[in-house]
N, C-alpha and C positions, 0 to 999 in steps of 0.2 A: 591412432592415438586413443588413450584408455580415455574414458569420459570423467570429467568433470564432480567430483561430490562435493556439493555445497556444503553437508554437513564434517563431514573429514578437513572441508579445509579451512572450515568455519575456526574448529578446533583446535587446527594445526599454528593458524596466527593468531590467536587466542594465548596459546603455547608459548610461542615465540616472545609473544607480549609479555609474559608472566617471568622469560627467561631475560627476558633486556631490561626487566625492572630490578633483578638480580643484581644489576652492577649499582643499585643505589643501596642494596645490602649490603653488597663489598665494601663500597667507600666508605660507610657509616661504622662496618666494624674496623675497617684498616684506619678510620681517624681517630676511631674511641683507643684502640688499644696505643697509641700514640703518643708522646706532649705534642701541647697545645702550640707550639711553634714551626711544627710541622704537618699539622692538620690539612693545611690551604693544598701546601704538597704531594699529598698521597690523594685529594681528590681533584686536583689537577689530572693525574696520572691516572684514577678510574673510568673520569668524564674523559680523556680523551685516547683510553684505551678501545673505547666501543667505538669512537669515529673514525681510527686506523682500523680497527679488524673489519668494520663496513667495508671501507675502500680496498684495504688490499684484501680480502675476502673475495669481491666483487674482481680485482684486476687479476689475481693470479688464484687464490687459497680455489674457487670454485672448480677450476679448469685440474686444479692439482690432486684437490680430491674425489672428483665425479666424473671428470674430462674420461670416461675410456675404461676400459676394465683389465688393462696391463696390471702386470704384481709387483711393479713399485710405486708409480706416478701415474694418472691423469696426463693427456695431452692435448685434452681439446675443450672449447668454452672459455677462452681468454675476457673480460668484459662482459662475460658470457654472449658472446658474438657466437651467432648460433644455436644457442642452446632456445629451445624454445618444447611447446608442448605440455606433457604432464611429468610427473613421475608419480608411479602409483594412480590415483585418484585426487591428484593432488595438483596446481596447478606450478609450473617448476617455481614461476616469483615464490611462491606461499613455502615452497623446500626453500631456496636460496634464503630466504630469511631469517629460518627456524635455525637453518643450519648456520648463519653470518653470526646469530645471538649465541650459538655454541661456542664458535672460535673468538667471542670479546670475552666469555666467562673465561676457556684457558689462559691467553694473554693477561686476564686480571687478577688472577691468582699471584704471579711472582711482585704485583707492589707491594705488598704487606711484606714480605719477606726480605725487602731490599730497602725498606722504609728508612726515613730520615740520615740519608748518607749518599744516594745515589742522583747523579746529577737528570735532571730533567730532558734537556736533549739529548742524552745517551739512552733514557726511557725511551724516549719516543721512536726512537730506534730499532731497539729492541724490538717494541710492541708491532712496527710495521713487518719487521721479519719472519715472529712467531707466528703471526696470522695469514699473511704470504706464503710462507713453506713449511716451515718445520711444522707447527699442525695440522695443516693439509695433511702431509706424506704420512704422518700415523694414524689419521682420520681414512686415507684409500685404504692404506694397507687392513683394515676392519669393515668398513662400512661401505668404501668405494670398489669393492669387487677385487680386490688387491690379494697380494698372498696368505696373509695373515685367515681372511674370509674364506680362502679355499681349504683353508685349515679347520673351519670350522670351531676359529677362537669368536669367543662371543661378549661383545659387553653390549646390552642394551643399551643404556643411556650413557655412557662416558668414565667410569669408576679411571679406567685408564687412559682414555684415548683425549679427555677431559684434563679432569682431574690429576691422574698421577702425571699429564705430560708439563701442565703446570708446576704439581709440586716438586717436579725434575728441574724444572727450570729455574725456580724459584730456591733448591739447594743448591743447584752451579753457580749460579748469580751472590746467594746471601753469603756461600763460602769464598768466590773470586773476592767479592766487596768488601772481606773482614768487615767483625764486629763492632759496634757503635762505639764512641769516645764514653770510657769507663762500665763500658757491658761485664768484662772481667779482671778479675786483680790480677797481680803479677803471676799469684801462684794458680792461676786458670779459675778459682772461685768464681762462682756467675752472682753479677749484683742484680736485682730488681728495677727495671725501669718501667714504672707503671704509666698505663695509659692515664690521659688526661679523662676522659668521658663514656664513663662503665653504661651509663643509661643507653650513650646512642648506639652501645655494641650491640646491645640487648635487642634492639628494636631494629637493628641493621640484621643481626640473627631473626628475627620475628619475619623480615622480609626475605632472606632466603631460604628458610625453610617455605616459605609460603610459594614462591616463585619459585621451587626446586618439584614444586607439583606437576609445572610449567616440563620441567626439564625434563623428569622419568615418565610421566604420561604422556607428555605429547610426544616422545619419542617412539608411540606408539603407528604415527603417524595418519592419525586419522581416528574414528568413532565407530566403526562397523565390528571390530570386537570390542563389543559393551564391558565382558567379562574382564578383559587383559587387562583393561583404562581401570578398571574397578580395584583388581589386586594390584598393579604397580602403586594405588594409590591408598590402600591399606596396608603393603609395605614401607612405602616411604612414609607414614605417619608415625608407624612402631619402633623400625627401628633407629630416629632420629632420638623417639622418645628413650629407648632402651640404652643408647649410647650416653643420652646426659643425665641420666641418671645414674649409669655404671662408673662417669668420668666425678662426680659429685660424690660419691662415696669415696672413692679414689681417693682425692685430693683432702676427704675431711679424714682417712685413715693415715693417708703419709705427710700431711700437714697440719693438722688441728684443728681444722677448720674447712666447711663447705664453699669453696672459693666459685665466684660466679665467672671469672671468666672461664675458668677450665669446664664447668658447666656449659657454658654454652659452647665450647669448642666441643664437647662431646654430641652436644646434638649434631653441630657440621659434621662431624666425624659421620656418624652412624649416617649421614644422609650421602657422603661420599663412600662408604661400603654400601649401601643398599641400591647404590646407582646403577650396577651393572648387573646383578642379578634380578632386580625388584620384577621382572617379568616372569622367571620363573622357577621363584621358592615360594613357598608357601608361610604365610604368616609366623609361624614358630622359628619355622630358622630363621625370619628377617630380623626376628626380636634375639635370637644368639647373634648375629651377625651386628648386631648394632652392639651390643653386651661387649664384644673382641675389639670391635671401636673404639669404644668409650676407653676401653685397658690401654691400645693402642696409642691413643694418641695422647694421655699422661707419659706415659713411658717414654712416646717419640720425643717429648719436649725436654726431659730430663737427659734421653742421649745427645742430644744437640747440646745442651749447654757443656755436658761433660768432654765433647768435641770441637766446643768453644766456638759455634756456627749462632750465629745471632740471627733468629726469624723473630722478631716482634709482635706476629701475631698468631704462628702457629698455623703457616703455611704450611708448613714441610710435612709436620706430620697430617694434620688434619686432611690432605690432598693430595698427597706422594703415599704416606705410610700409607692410611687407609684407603687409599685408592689401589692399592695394591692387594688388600686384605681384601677390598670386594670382587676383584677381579680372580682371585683364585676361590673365593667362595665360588661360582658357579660351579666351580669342578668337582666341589664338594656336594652343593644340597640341590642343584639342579636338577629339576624333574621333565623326566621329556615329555611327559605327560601335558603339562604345562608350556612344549613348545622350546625346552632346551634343545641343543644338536641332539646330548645322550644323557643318559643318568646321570649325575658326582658319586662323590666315591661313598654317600648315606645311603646312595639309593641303588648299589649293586653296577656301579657302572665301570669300580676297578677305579685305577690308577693313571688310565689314558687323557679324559676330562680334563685332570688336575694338570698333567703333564701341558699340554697346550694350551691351559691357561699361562702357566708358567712360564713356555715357550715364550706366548705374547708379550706378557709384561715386560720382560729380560731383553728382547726384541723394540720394542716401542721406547723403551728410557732405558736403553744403552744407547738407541740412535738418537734421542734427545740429551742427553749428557754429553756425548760428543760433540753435535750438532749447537747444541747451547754454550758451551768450553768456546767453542771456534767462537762463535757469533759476542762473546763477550768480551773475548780477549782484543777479536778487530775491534771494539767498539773503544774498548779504554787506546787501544794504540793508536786510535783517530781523534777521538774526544775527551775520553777518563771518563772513566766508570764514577767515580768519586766526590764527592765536593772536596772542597778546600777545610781543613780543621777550623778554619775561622767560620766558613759556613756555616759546616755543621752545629757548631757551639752557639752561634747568633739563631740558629735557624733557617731552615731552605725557604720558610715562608716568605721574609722580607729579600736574601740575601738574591732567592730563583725566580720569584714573583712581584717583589716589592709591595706585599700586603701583609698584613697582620690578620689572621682568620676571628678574631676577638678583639677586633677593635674597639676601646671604650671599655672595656674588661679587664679585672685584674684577675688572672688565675696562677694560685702558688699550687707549686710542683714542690717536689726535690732534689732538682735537675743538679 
């Protein structure tokens, strides 16, 4: 058994910590971008996103994605019965944690996406599955010694195995659910449903940028390369910045005006492409990589509407598109200098790199778009995916919760 470093693993749940306060960013952006009738809702569905991927994390996701080094599945550590010792220098609870706060950030991705229409025990459902199997299975295939890893496909912190598996999930799911009561007019035109509460987006953004330091550094797994903790974490500073700024010119060229949420979806953006290579590009391309972000995920939001796919907070793209863009950057600006498998294709390493990033991504969310299709479709033929139009239009707050999230408050919309 490898010994024990107190300061790696100091680190490591430190980490961890930083990545499970992330879901109080999620909630806070998924209710700001929202009406206020469906606030209680969507953080019903955050808060209790983290205590299914704990449990089934714990009962199956561990065994599924570390169990063994087969090239589909994990088969052993059920409860984690058995599993004991280290991994790395690290002691295995201190991994199982790190890793449980990874698969409740995937599963949290698709409530923004499905927001205000989807019934509550059909979530919950959901949330137990994706954290149970379907992220396991593309989490071995990468990280767990799986086929994917013998391939020598690389995402350091999650761009896809995260990221795009949620925003996969979160497009099967917002398309299966159709769009909210009067998202578009007869002739496909998309109408505005603005969120009720811009401030707490802002400050729910302020909390995942900050806890996504949590995410690409600690994936470093541990403190004994000073150097690697040091650059993952002046990439992920750049090109968060370089994406809300590229997404804020955007929106004040094709609209008139510097809109603050698209600003902040630019920073998520640039911090979902910088997830998977941020170990080993170098600061210039992090800040291009953020710059394609910020383009990306304006543009993703405008082809959703034009395909009349209703994400309400800019799941899809901000974590499907750009998770996609960061995962094929490593094939690109990848230095093995810095501990890539090989070059990208900046730094003379050809067309191969790029190829097997490409491989992966097409690989990993085709099996989640499948995998997600089945898991939705049983889930309305057992439950319904949907509320009732009367719901919807009252609100899931009172109709799934019997609360009012403002009680005592009067807040006008334009609902």
């Amino acid at each position: 058994m490898t010994e024990i470093n107190a300061l790696d693993t100091l680190w490591v749940l430190l980490a961890a910590l930083l990545v499970f306060f992330m879901q109080a960013g999620f909630a806070m952006v998924e209710a700001g971008l929202i009406r206020s009738k469906n606030a209680g809702n969507v953080l019903m569905k955050n808060f209790i996103d983290f205590c299914f991927a704990a449990l089934a994390f714990y009962i199956f996701g561990y065994a599924i994605m570390f169990g063994g080094t087969g090239p589909i599945v994990g088969t052993e550590g059920w409860f984690l019965f058995g599993v004991q010792g280290t991994v790395g220098s690290l002691p295995v609870e201190a991994f199982w944690f790190f890793q449980a706060a990874f698969a409740g950030t995937a599963a949290t991705i698709v409530s923004g996406a499905m927001a205000e229409r989807m019934r509550f025990v059909s979530y919950m459902a959901y949330s137990f599955l994706i954290s149970a199997f379907i992220y396991p299975v593309v989490g071995h295939w990468v990280w767990g010694g799986g086929w994917l890893s013998t391939l020598k496909f690389y995402d350091f912190a999650g761009s896809t195995v995260v990221h795009g598996v949620g925003g996969m999930a979160a497009l099967i799911g917002a398309w299966m659910l159709g769009p909210r009561i009067g998202r578009f007019n007869k002739d496909g035109s998309p109408n505005v449903i603005s969120g009720h509460n811009i401030p707490l987006v802002t400050i729910g953004v302020f909390i995942l940028w900050f806890g996504w330091y949590g995410f690409n550094a600690g994936s470093a797994l541990g403190m004994s390369d000073a150097a690697l903790v040091a650059r993952v974490a002046i990439n992920t500073t750049l090109a968060p910045a370089a994406g809300a700024i590229t997404a804020m010119l955007m929106s004040w060229v094709l609209f008139g005006k510097p809109d603050l949420s698209i600003t902040l979806n630019g920073a998520l953006a640039g911090l979902v492409g910088i997830t998977a290579p941020c170990a080993i590009v170098g600061s210039g391309a992090s800040i291009f990589i953020g710059i394609i972000a910020g383009i990306l995920v304006v543009y993703g939001v405008i082809g959703l509407n034009k395909l009349k796919i209703d994400d309400p907070v800019g799941a899809v793209p901000v974590h499907g598109l750009c998770g996609i863009w960061g995962t094929l950057a490593v094939g690109i600006f990848g230095q093995a200098a810095l501990g890539a498998p090989s070059n990208g294709l900046f730094y003379g390493g050809g067309f191969g790199p790029l190829g097997t990033q490409l491989l992966g991504v097409v690989a990993c969310l085709g099996f989640v778009a499948v995998t997600m299709g089945i898991v939705f479709k049983a889930i309305d033929a057992v439950l319904g995916l949907r509320v009732p139009r009367e719901t919807e239009l009252r609100g899931l707050d009172l109709d799934e919760h019997g609360m009012d999230s403002y009680s005592g408050f009067q807040i006008f919309t334009t609902e």
